[in-house]
LUMDOVEX-31145 format. One record per atom (N, C-alpha, C): x, y, z. Coordinates in steps of 0.2 Angstrom, whole numbers, plus 5000, padded with zeros to 4 digits. Layout:
// residues N
XYZ ...
END
This chain:
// residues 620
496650335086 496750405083 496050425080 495650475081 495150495077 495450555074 495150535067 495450575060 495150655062 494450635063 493950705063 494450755068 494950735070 495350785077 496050795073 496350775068 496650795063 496650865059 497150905058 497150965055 496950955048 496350985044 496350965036 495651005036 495751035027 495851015023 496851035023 497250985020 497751015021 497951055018 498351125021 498451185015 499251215013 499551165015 500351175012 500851115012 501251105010 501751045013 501951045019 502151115022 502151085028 501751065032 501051085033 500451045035 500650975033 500550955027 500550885024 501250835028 501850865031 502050815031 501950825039 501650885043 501550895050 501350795051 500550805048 500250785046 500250715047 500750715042 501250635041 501450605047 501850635049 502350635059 501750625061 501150655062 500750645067 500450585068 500250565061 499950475060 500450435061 501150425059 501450395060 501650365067 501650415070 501750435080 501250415084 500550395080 500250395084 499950315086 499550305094 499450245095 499350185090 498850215086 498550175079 499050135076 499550155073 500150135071 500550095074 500650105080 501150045084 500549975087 500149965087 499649925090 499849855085 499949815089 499849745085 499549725078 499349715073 498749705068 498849645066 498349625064 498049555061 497849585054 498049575048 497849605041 497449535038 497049555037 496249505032 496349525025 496449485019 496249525010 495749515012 495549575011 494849605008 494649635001 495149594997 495049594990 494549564986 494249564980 493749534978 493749454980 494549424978 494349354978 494349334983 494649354990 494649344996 494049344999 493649404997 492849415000 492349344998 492549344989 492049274985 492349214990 493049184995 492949134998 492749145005 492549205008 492149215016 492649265020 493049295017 493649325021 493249365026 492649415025 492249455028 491949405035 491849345035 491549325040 492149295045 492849285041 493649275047 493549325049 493549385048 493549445051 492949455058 492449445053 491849445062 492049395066 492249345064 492449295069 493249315073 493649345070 494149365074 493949425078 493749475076 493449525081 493049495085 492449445088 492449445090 492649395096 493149365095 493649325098 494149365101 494249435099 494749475100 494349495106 493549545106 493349565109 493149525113 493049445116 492849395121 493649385125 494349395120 494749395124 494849465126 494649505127 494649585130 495649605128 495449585121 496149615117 495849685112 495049675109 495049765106 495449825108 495749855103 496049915108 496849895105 497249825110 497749805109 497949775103 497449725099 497649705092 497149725090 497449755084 496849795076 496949755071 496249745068 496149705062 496149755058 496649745052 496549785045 496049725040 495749765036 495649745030 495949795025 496049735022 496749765017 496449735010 496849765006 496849744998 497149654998 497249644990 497349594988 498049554989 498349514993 498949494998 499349454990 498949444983 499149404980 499249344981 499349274983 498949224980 498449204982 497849224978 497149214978 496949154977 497349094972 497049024973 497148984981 497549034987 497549024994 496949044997 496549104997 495949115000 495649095005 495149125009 495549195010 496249165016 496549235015 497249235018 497449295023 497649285029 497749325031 498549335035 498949395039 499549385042 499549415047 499849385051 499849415059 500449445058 500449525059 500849545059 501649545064 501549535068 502349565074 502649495073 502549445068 502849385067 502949365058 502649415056 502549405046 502149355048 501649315051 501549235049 501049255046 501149215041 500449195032 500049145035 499449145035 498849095035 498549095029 498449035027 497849025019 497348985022 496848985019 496248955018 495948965024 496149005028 495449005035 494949015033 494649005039 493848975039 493549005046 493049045048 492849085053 492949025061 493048965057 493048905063 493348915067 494248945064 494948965065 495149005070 494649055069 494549125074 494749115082 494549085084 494549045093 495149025094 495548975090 496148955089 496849005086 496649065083 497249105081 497149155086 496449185090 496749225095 496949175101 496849135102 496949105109 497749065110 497949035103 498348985103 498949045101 498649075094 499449135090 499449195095 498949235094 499049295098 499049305103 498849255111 498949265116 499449225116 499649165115 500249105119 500949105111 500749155106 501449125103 501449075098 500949055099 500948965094 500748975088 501048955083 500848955077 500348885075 499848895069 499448855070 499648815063 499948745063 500448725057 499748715052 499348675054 498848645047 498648725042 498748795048 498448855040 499048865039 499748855040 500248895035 500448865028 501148885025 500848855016 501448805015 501148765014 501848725011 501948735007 502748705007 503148694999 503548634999 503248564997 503548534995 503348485002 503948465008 503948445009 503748475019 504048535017 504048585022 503548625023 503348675026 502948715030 503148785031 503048815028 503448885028 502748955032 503048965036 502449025042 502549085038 503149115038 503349185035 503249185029 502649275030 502449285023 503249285018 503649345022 504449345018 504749285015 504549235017 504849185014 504449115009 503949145010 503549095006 503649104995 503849064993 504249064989 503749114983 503049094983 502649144977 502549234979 502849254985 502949304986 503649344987 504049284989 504949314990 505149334984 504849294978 505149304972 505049374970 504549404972 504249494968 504649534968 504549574964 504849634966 504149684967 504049704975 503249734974 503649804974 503449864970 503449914969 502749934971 502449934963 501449964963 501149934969 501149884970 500849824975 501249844981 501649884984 502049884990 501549904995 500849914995 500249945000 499749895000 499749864995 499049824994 499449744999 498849765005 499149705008 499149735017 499449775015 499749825020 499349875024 498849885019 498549965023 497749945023 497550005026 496549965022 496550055016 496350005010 496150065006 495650095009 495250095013 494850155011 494750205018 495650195021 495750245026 496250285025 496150365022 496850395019 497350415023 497150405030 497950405035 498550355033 497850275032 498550225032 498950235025 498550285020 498950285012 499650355015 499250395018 499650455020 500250415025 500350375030 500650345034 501150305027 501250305024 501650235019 501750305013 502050375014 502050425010 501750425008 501250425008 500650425003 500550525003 500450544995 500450604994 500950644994 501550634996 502050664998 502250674992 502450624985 502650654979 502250704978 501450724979 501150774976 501250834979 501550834986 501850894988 502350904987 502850864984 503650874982 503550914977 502950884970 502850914962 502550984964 501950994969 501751064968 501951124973 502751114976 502951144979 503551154979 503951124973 504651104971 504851094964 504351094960 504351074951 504051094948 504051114942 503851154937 503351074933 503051084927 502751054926 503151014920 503751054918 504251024912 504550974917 504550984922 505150964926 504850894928 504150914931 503650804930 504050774925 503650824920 503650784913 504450754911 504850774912 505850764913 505750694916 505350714920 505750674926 505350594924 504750594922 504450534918 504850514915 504750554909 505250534900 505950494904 506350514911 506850484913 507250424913 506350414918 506250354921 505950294916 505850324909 505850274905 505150234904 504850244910 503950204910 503550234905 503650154902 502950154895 502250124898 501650124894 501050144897 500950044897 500650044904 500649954904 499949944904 499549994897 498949964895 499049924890 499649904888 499749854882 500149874877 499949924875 500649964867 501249974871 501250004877 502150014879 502250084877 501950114876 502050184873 502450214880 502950264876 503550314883 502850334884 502650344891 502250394897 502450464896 502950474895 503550554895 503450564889 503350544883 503250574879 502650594876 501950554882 501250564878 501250624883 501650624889 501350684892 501550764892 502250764885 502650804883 502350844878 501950774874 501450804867 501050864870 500550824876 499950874876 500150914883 500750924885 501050994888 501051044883 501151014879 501551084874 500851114870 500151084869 499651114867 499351174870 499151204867 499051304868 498351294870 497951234870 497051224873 497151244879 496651294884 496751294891 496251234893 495651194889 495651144891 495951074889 496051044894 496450964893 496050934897 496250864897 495750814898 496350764902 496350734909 496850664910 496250604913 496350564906 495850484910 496450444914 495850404917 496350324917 495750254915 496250234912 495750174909 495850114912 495250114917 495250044921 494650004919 494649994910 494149944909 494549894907 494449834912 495049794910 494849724907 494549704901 494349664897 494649604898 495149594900 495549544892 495149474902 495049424896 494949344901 495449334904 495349344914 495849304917 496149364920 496149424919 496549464921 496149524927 496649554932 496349564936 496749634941 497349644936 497949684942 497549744941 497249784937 496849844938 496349864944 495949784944 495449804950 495749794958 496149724956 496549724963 497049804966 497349844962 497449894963 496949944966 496449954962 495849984963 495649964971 495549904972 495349884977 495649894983 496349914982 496849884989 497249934988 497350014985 497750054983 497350104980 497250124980 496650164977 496850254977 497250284983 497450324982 498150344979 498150304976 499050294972 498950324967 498250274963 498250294955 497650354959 497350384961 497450454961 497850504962 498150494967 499050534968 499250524959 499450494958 499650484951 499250504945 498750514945 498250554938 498250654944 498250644947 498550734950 499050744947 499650704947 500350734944 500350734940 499950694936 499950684928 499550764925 498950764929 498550824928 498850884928 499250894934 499850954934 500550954928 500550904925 501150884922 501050924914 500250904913 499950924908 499250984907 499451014912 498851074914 498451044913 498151014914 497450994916 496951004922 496351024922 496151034927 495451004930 495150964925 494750884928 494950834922 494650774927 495050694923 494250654926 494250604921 493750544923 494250474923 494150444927 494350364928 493650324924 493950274920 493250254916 493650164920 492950174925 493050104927 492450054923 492349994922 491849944920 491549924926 490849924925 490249904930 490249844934 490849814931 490749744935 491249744939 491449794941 492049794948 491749844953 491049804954 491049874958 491249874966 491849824969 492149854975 492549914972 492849904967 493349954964 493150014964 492449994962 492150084960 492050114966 491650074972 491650084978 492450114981 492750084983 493350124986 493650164982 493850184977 493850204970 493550284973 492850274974 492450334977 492650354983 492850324986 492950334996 493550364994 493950374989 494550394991 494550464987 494050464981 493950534978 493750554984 493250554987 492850574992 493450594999 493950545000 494450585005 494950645003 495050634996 495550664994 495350734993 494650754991 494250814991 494350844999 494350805004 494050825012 494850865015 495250815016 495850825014 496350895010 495850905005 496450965001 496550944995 496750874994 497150834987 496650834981 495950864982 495850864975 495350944975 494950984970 494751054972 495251094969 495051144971 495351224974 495851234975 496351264972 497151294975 497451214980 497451164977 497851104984 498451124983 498451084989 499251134995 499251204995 498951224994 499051304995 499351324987 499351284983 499851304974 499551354971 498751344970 498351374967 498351314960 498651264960 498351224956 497651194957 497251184952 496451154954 496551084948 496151054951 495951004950 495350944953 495150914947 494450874951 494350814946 494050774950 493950704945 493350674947 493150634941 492450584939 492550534939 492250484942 492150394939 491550404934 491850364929 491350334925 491250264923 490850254924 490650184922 490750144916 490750104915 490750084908 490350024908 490149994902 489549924902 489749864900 490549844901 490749784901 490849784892 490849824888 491049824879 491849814881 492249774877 492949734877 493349814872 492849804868 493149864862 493349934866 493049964873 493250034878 493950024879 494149984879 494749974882 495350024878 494950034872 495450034866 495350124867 495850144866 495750244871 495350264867 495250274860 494650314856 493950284859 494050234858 493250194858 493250234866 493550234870 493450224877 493250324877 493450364876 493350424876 492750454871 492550424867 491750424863 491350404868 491250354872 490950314878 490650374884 491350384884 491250464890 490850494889 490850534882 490550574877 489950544879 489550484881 489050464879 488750444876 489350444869 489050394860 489250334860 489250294857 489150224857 490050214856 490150194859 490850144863 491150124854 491250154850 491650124842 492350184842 492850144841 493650184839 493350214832 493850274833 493950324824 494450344823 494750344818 495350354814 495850384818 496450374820 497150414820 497650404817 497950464816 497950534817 497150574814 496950624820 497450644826 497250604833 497750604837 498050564841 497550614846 497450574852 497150594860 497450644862 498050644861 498450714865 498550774861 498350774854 498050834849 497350834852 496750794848 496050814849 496050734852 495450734857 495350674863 494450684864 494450684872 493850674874 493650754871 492950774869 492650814867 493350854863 493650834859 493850854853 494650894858 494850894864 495250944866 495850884869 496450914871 497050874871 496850814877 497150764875 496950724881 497350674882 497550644888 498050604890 497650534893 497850484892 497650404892 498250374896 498050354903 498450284903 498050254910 498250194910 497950144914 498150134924 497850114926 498050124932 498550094933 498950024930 499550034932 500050084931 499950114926 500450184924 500350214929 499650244930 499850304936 500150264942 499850214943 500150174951 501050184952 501350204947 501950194946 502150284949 501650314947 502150404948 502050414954 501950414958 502150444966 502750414967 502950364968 503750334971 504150344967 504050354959 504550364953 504750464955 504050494956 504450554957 504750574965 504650504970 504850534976 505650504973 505650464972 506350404973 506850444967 506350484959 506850524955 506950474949 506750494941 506650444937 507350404935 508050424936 508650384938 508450324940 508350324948 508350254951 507750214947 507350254947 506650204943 507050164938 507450204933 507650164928 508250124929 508350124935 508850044936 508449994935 507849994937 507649914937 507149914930 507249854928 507149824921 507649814917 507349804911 507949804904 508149884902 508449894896 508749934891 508149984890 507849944889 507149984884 506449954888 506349934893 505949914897 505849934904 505749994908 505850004916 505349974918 505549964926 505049954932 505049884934 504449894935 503949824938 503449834932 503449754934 502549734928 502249704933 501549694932 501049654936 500849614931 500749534934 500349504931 499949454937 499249434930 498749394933 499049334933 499249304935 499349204935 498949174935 498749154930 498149094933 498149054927 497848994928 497748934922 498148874927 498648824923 498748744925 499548774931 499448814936 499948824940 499848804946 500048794952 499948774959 499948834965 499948884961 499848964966 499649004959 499349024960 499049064956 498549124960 498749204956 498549244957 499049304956 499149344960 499449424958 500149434957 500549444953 501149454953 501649514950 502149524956 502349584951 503249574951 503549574945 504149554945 504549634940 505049634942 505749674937 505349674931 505349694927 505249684917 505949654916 505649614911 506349564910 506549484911 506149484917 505949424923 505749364916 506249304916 506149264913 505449214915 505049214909 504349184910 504449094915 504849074912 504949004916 505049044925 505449084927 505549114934 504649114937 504249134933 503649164934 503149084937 503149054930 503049004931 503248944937 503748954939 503948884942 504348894950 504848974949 504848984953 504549034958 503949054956 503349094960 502949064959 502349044953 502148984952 501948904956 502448914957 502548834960 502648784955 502548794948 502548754943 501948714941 501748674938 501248654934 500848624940 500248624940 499748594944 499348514942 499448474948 499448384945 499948354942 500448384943 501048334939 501248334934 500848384929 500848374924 501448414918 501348424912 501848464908 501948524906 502048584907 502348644904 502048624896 501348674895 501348674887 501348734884 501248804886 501148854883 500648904889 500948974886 500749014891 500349084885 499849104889 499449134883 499649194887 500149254884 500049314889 499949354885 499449424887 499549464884 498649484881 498149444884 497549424881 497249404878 496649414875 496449374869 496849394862 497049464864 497549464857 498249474857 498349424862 499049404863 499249344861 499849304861 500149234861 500249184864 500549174861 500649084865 501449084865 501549064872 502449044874 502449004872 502848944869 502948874870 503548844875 503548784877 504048754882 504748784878 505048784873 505648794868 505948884871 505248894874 505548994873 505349014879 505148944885 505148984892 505449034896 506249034892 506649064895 506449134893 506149164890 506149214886 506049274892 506349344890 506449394896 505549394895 505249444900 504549444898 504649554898 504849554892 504749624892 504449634884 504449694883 504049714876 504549684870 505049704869 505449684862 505449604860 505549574865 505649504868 505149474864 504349494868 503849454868 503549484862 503849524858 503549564851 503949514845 504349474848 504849444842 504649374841 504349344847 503849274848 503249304844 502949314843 502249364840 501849344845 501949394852 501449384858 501549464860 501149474862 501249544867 501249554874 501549614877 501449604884 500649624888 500149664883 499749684881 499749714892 499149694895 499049734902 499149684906 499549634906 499649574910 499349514911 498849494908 498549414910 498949384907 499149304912 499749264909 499249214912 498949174908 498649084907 499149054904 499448994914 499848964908 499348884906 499548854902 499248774899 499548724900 499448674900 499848614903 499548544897 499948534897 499848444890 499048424889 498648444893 498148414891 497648494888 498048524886 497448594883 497748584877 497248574871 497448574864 497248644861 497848664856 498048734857 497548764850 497248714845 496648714839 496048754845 495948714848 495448744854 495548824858 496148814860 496248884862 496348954857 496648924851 496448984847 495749014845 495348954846 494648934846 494248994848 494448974856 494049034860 494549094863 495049104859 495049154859 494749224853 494849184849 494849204841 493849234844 493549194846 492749204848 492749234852 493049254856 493149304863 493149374859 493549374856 493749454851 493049464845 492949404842 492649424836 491849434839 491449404844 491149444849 490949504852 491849544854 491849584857 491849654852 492049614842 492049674838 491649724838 491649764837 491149834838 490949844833 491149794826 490849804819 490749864816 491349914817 491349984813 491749954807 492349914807 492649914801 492349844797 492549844791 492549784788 492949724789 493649744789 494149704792 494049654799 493949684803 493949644810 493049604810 492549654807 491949624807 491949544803 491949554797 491849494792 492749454794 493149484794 493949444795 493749384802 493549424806 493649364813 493149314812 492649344810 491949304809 491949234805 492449254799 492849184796 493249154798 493849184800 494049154805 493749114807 493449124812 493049094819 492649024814 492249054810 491948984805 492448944802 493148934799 493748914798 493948834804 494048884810 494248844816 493648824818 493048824819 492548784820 492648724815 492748744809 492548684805 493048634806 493648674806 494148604810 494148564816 493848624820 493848584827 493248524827 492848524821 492348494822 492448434818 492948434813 493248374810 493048374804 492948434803 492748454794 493448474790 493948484793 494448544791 494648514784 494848554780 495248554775 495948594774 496548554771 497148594772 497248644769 496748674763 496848744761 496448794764 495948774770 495748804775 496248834781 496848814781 497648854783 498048894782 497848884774 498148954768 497649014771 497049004770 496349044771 496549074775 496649044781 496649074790 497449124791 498049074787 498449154786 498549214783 498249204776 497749254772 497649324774 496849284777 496449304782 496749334789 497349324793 497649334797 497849424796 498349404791 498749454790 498349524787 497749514785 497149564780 496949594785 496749544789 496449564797 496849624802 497549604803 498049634806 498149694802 498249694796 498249754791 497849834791 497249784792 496949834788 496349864793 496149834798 495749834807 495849904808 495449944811 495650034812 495850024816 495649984822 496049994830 496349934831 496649924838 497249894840 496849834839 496149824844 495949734844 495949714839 495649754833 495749724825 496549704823 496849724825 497649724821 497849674826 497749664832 498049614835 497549544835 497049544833 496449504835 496649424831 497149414827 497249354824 497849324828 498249364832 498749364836 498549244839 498049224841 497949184843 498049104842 497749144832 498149084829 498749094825 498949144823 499649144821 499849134827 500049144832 500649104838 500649034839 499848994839 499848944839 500148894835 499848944827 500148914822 500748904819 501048944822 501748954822 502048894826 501848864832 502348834835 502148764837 501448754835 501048714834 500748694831 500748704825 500348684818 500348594817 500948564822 500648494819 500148474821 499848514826 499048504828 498548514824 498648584823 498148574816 498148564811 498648504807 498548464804 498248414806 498448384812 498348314816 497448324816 497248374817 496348404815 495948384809 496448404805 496248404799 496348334794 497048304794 497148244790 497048194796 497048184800 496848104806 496248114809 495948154807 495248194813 495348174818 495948214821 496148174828 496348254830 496248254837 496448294843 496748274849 497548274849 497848234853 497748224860 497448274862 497148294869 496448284871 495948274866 495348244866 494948284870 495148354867 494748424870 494248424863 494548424858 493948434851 493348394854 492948404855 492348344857 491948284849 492148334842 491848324837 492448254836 492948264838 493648204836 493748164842 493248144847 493348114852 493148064851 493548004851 493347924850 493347894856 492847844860 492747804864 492847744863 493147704867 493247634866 493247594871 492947534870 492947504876 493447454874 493647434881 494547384878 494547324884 494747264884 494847214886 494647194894 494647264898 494447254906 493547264906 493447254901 492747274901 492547194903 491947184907 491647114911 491047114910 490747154905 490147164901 489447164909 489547214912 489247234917 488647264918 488547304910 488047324907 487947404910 488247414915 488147504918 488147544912 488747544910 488747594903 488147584898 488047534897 487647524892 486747554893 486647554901 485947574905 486347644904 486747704902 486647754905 486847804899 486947754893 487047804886 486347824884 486347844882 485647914880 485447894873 486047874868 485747864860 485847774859 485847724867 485947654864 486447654860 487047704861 487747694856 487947614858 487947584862 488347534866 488147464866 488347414864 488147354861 488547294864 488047234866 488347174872 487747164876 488147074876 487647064880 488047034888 487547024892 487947044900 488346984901 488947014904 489646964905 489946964898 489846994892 490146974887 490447054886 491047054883 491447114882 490947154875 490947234878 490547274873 490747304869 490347354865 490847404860 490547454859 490647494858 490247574854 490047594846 489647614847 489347614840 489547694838 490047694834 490347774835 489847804826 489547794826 489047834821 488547874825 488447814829 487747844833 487947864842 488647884844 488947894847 488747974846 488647994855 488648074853 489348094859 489748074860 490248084864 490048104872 489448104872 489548144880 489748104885 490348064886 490548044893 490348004897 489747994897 489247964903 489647884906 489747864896 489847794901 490447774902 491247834901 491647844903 491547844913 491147894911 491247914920 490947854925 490347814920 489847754926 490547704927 490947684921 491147634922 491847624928 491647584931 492147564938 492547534936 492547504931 493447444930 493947484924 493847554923 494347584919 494347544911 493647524910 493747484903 493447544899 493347594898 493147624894 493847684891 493847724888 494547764886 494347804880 494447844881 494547904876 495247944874 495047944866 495547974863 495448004857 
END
């Protein structure tokens, strides 16, 4: 199908759904496809070269024409990389390799055969179908229902899967009370972290008498490890702008910037190919659909600052001035970006309004808890055996996460804790697995649901250490406007060094929750008030570590490096390897006689752990 023969800019609904019939109908759609992630991580393991290689194996089998290769968004598990599916069969391949290419068209696509060595196992079996591979069956994909599916950066395939149809339903059928109803209904809170009703920040700045307003979306996504913003961006791109139009119309607004960070630049890429179709199109401009609503949006960049995340900080940035949060009240939806009414939410929020207003915020709100609607996405990663994109119900039991989508602990090993929520989030422990993974729930464990990063940890991560580097992740990122979070974290962070380092004292514990609660107090913006979140969760459920720190100078996991003891023990045949490869002469014996270490002059680093071949050396 060539687009450029297609009727557009669109100028009514009924165009737009002509429109719709037409692509759906036509050849392009029914033809066989092979889908490739063309997702960041998929790209970082060679997906872009599976692709040359099956095209041109398609083209040497004179099948161009007959099967189409999609590049699509992020398929979710991205520790499988790259991965792709043949579509007329669901069959999932992981980890190809451009080798593959000559084998999948000649063996799958001409003769039928599935190619056992790429499909995924589980357990003991081999499972082909994407439907049934257990870290994908378990989802509930809502947001994610395209990313996979389509190639972001062609707006037939967004238009093909409704795409824009809610925006014809809102500017040809609804009033702007009537969006905003229809949000507040459906219950969706903002999944930048607070949980804030959507329906009610978009109520506040309806009802302001400014003719100008302002609608961002905040894709600066900070927190380590997490990733559902960009993969959206990446693989759906005309959702979260379908979804900032109805939000724009919801709240008279008449231009919006996206403040995406610099270091996603497929995102900002496609990001722009779709401002740029949705302008061609009709959907963004002058009177779209024929309403006489206007509207128009900006990328903006941001420079990787952790603190933009946080909506003031993030909207001074815009402004141009230097990226520092200031006092609310008054709130963004009274004065915002250049002082005028302004509405904030993330692109998982907006990804949510196109199907919430075609579907009616009723049905929205069956799924979830009480107080919690939808879908969440989370990043998975850390000690799991699939790890990558997930999107479940609100509510979804975090052990379900783990072990039944997951796959469960990677190596063998133990279930110790899971950090979700960011660097100013908490810690699960194995006792609260079962915990629902919604906002009340994970507010009562003193964790948050913050924008989805979930690292789980497994028995060998010492949790003194992890408050460590989270606690320095934040106190790095502080923008040093206030007193509290500048000088609070900074001690802190001097506190848990001194213990991780074997210096600690036990009224260095009283200090740190002191200090904790001063911090959370009295911080002007969220990172401040939540920034001790790392060690109080720890501490809380964990603290006989950080005694084991302080009174044994002992780290039971022997990640402290300052508390790492080396020993050499009875298998040792005095071979001398170790002793050629220590750097400070810690190690002492003569050859064929059993050796020792001189832990004064011992600097821990490993060496003659790693040279020795008979397992006589040990740390602990």
């Amino acid at each position: 199908m060539d687009l450029n023969k297609l009727m557009y800019p669109v100028k009514n609904a009924c165009e737009l759904n002509a429109l719709y019939e037409t692509i759906i109908d036509s050849n392009e759609y029914k033809t066989e496809k092979v889908f490739i992630c063309s997702g960041g991580g998929c790209i970082a393991s060679g997906s872009l070269k599976v692709k040359e290689a099956i095209s041109a194996q398609l083209n040497a089998a004179e099948l161009d024409g007959k099967i189409s290769i999609v590049e699509t968004g992020c398929l979710g598990p991205c520790a499988l990389g790259p991965v792709m599916v043949i579509g007329k069969d669901d069959t999932f391949y992981q980890k190809v390799k451009p080798s593959d290419a000559k084998e999948i068209v000649e063996q799958h696509l001409m003769e039928g055969n599935i190619l056992e060595r790429l499909i995924h196992p589980v357990g003991d079996q081999k499972i082909s179908k994407r439907s049934e591979i257990p870290f994908l069956k378990n989802q509930k994909k809502d947001v994610l229902k395209n990313c996979g599916k389509i190639n972001p950066t062609k707006i037939a395939d967004y238009i093909s899967c409704e795409g824009y149809l809610a925006l014809s339903k809102v500017l040809s059928q609804m009033s702007s009370e009537q969006v905003v109803n229809e949000v507040t209904v459906s219950g969706l809170r903002g999944r930048g972290g607070a949980g804030f009703p959507t329906g009610v920040k978009w109520a506040y700045a309806r009802k302001s008498n400014d003719p100008v307003k302002y609608i961002l979306c905040n894709a600066d996504e900070g927190d380590p490890g997490a990733f559902m913003d960009r993969s959206i961006l990446e693989g759906d791109p005309h959702s979260v702008l379908e979804g900032m139009i109805i939000g724009a119309y919801a709240i008279g607004s008449s231009q919006g910037y996206i403040y995406v960070r610099a270091e996603y630049p497929l995102a900002v890429e496609r990001f722009q190919i779709a401002i740029d179709q949705a302008r061609e199109y009709g959907f963004l401009g002058e009177n779209i659909l024929g309403s006489g609503f206007n509207f128009d949006l900006e990328i903006r960049k941001g420079s990787g600052a952790f603190v933009c995340g946080e909506e003031t900080a993030l909207m001074v940035s815009i402004e141009g001035k230097r990226g520092e949060p200031r006092p609310r009240p008054p709130f963004p939806a009274e004065k915002g970006l250049w002082n005028k009414p302004t509405v904030l939410n993330n692109v998982e929020t907006f990804s949510n309004i196109p199907q919430l207003i075609l579907d009616g915020g009723e049905k929205y709100a069956r799924i979830g808890t009480d107080k919690s609607k939808g879908t969440k996405i989370f990043a998975l990663a850390g000690a799991v055996n699939v790890s990558g994109l997930v999107e479940v119900a609100v509510g979804t039991p975090l052990r379900e996460l783990v072990f039944d989508i997951g796959g469960g602990i990677s190596n063998g090993k133990k279930y110790k804790a899971a950090q979700i929520g960011g660097p100013s989030g908490g810690c699960i422990p194995e006792q609260h697995l079962d915990v629902p993974l919604d906002y009340e729930s994970l507010n009562s464990l003193g964790a948050i649901m913050g924008s989805g990063g979930l690292i789980v940890m497994d028995e060998s991560s010492c949790m003194v250490d992890v408050a460590r580097f989270f606690l320095e992740f934040v106190q790095e990122e502080s923008c040093g406007k206030c007193v509290p979070c500048r000088e609070g974290t900074a001690r802190m962070l001097e506190l848990l060094n001194k213990i991780c380092e074997g210096h600690g004292e036990m009224q260095d514990l009283d200090e740190l929750e002191k200090l904790s609660y001063t911090v959370k107090n009295a911080s002007l913006c969220g990172l401040g008030q939540t920034a001790a979140n790392p060690f109080l969760s720890t501490f809380r459920y964990f603290k006989e570590e950080y005694i084991e720190h302080i009174r044994d100078k002992k780290c039971r996991t022997a990640v402290c490096k300052s508390l790492i003891v080396f020993d050499i023990i009875d298998l040792c045949n005095g071979c001398q390897a170790c002793k050629k490869v220590c750097p400070v002469a810690a190690i002492n014996g003569n050859k064929k006689e059993h050796h020792t270490i001189d832990r004064e002059l011992c600097i821990r680093c490993g060496l003659c752990m790693s040279t020795c071949k008979f397992e006589a050396i040990i740390k602990y």
